[in-house]
N, CA and C atoms as a LAMMPS dump frame, in Angstrom:
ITEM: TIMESTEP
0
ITEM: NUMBER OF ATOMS
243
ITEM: BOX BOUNDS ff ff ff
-5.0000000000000000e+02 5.0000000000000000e+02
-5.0000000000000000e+02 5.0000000000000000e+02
-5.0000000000000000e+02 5.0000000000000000e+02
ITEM: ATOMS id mol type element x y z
1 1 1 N 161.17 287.76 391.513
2 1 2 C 162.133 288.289 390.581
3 1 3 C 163.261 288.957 391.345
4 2 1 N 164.644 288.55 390.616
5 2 2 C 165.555 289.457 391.45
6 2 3 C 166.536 289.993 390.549
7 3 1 N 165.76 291.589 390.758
8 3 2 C 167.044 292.206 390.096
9 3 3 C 167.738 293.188 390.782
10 4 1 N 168.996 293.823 389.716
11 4 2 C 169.991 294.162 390.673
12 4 3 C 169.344 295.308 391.717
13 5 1 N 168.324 296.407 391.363
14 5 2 C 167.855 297.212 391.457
15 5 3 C 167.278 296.902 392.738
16 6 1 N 166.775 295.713 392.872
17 6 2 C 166.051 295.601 393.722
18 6 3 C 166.176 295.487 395.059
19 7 1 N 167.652 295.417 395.854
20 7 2 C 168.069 295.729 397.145
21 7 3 C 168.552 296.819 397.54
22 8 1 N 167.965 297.802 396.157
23 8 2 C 168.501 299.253 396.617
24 8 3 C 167.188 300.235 397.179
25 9 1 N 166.331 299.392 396.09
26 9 2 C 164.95 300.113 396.279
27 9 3 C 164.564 299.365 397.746
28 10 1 N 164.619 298.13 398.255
29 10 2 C 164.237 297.661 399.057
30 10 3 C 164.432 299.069 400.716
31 11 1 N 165.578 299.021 400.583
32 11 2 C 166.271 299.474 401.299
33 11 3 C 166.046 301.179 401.232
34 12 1 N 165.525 301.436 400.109
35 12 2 C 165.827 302.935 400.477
36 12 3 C 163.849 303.347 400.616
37 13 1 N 163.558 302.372 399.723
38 13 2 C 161.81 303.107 399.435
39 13 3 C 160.875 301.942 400.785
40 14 1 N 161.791 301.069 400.947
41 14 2 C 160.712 299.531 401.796
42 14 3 C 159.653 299.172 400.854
43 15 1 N 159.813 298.681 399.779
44 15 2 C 158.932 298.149 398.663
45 15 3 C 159.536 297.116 397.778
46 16 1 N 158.738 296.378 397.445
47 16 2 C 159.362 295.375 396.376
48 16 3 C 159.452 296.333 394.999
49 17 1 N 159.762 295.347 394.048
50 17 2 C 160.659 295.439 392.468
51 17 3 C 158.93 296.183 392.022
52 18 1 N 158.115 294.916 392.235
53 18 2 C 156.636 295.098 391.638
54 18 3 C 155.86 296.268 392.443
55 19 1 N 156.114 296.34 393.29
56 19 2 C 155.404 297.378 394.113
57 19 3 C 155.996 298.861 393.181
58 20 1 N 157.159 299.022 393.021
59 20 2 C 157.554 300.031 392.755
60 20 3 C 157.598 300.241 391.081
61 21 1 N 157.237 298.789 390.349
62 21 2 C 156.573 299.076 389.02
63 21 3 C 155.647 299.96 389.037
64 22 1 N 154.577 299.583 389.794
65 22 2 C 153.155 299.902 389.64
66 22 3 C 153.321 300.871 390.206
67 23 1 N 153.819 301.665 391.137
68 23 2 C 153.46 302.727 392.306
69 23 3 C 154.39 303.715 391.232
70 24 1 N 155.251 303.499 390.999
71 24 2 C 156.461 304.168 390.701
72 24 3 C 156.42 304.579 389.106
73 25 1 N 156.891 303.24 388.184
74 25 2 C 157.307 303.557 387.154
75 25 3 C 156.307 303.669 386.138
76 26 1 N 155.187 302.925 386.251
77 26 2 C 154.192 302.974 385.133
78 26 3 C 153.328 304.145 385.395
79 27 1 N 152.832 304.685 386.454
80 27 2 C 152.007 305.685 386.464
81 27 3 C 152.781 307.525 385.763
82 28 1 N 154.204 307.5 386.003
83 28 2 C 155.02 308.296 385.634
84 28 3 C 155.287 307.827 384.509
85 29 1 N 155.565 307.133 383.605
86 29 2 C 155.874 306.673 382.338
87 29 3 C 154.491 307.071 381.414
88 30 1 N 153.327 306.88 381.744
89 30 2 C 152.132 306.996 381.292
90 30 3 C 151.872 308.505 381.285
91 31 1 N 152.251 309.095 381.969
92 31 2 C 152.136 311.005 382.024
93 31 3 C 153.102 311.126 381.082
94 32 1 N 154.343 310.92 381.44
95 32 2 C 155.294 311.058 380.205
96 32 3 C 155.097 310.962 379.421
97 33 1 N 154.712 310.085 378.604
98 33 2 C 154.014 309.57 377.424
99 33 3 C 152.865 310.004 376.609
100 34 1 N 151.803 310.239 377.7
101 34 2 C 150.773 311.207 377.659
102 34 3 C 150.694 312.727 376.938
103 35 1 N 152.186 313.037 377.864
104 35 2 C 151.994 314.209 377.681
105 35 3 C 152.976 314.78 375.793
106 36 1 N 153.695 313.566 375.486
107 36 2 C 154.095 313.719 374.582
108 36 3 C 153.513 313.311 373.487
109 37 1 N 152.262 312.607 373.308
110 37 2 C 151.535 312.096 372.753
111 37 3 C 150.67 313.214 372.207
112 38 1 N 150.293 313.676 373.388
113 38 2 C 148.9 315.13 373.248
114 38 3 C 149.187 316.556 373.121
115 39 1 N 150.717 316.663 373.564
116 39 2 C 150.569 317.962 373.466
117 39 3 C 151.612 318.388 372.53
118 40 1 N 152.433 317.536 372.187
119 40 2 C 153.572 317.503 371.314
120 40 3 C 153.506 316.591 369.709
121 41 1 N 152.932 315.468 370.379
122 41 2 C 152.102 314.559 368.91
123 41 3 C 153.86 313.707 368.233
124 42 1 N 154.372 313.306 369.667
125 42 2 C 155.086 312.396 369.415
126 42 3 C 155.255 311.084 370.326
127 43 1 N 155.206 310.006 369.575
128 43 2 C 154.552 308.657 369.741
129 43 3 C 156.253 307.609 369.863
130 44 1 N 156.922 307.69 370.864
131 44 2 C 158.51 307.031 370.691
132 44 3 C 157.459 305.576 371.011
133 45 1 N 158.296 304.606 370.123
134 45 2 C 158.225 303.157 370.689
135 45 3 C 158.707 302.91 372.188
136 46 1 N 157.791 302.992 373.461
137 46 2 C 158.633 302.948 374.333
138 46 3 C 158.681 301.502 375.279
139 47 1 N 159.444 300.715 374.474
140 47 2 C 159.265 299.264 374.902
141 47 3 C 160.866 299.499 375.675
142 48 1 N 161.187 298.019 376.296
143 48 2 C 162.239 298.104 377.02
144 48 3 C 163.438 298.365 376.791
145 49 1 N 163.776 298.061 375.319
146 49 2 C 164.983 298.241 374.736
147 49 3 C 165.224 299.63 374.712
148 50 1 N 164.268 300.538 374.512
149 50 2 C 164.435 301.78 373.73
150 50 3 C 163.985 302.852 375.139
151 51 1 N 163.859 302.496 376.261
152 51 2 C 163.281 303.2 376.807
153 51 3 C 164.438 303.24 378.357
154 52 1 N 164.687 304.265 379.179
155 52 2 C 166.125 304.669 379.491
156 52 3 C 165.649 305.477 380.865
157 53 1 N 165.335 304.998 381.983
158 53 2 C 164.911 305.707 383.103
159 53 3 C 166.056 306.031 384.075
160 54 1 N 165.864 307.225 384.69
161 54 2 C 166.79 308.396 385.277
162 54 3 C 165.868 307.572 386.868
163 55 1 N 166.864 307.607 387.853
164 55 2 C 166.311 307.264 388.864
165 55 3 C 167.155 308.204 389.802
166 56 1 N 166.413 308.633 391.103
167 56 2 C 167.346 309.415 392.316
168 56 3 C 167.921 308.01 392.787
169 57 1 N 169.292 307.741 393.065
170 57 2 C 169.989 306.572 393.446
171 57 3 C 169.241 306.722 395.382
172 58 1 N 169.416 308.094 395.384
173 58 2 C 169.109 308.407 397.292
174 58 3 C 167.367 308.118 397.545
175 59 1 N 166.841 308.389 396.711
176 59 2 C 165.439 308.487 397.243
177 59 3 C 165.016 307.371 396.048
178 60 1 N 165.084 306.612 395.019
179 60 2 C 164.372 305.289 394.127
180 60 3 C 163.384 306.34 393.175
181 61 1 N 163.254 307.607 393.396
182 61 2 C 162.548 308.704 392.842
183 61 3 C 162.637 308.479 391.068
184 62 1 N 161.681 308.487 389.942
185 62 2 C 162.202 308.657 388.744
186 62 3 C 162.688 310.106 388.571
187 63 1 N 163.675 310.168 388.179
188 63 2 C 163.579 311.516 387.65
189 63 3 C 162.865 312.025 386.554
190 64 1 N 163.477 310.96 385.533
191 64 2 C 163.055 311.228 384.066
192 64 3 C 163.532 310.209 383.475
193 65 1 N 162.875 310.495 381.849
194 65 2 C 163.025 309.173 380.876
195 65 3 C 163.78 309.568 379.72
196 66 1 N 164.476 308.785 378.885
197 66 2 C 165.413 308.68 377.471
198 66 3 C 164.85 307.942 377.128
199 67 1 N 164.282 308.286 375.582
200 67 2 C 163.488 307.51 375.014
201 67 3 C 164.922 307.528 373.387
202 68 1 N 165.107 306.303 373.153
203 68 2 C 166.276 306.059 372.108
204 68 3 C 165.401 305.272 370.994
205 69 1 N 166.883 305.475 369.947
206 69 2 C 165.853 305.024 368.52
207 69 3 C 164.973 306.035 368.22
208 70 1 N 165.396 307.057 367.675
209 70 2 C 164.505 308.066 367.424
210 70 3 C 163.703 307.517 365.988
211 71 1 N 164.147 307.231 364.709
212 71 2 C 163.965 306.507 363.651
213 71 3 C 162.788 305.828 364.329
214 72 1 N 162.218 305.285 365.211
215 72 2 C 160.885 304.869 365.57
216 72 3 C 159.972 305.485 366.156
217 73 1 N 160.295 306.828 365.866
218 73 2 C 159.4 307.928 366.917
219 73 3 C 158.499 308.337 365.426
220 74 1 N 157.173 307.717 365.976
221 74 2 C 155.805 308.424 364.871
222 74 3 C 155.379 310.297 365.497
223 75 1 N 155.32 310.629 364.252
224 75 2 C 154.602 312.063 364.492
225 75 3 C 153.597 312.419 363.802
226 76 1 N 152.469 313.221 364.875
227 76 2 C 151.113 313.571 364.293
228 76 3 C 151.28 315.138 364.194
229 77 1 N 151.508 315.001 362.685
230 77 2 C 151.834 316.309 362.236
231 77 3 C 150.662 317.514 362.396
232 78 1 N 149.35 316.783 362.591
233 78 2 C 148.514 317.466 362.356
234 78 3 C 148.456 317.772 364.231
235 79 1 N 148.597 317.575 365.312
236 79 2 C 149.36 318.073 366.813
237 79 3 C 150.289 318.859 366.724
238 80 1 N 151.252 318.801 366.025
239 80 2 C 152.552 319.547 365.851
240 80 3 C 152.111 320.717 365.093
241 81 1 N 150.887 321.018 364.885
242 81 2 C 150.588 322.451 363.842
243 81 3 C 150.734 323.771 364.857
């Protein structure tokens, strides 16, 4: 796969696109998620369209996530008490 992303990360982290899925974005996306799920009791659709990652351009680092389309964000009201 070649995307644009991917001769920056090459270059700055020495990892492929997939390497830095798995190492990188899904294990941090899953805490994120986690933690908004359990401790907040909000559920964003976070598929690709709707989902908006902050990256350090210098270090390939996530920073953080934008989760858009709020209108698809479920809440467990009974978490939110």
């Amino acid at each position: 796969m070649d995307y644009g992303a991917t001769i920056s990360l090459n270059a700055i982290k020495n990892i492929s696109w997939d390497q830095w899925l798995i190492q990188e974005y899904a294990p941090k996306l899953g805490k994120t998620l986690a933690l908004l799920n359990y401790r907040h009791g909000l559920f964003p659709e976070s598929h690709s369209q709707n989902t908006l990652v902050i990256v350090n351009r210098e270090t390939g680092e996530i920073m953080g996530f934008v989760f858009r389309d709020i209108n698809d964000l479920a809440v467990d009201y009974i978490v939110r008490i």
